[in-house]
N, C-alpha and C positions, 0 to 999 in steps of 0.2 A: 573591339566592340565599344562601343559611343555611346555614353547614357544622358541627357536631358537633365541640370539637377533643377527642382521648382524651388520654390519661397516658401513658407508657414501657410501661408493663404493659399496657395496652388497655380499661382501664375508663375511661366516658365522665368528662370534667371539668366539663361542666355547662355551660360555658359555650360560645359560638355566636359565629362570626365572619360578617360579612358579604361576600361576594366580590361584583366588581363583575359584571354582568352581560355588557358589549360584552365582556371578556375571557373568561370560562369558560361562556358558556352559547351557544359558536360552534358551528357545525359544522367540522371539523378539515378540513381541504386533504391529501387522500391523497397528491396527485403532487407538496406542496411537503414532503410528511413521507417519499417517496421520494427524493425528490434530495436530501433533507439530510443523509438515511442513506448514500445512495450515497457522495455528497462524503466523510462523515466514514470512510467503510473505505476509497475510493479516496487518502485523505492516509494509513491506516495504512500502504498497501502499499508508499508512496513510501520509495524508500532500499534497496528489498530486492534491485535488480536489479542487474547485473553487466554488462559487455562488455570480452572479455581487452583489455587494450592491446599492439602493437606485437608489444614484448618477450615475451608470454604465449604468444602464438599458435606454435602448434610446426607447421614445415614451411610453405612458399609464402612469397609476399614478391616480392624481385628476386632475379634469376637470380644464383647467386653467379660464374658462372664462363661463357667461352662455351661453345656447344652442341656443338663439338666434345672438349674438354676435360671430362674425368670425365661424358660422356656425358647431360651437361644436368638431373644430380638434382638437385632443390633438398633433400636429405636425405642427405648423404653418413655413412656406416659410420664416419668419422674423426672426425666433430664429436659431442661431445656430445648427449646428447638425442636419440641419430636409434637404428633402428629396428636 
């Protein structure tokens, strides 16, 4: 196979390269040029996800107090952060 090389500007150079054949004259594998695409966006997304820890998470947990005492809210009006 004979390939044409051009110039920067796009006018031919004249001269002609040889490519080997078992490489560029294959038929292309659609389901291994799908997983490769896949792989390469499913490594962009990695890193983008979140899960609060512990500290983050507002309201629930352990009980702070027992269930007769301040009526068993785990969100009481005196702490910070509560409603």
């Amino acid at each position: 196979m004979q390939i044409e090389i051009y110039k920067k500007d796009g006018s031919p150079s004249g001269e002609k390269v040889t490519l080997d054949p078992s490489i560029f004259e294959i038929k292309p594998n659609d389901h291994a040029i799908y997983m490769a695409v896949r792989s390469i966006m499913a490594n962009k997304r990695q890193g983008t996800h979140k899960v609060k820890p512990r500290n983050e998470v507002r309201g629930g947990g352990k009980k702070p107090f027992k269930q007769k005492k301040t009526v068993g809210r785990r969100r009481i009006h005196l702490w910070t952060h509560s409603p």
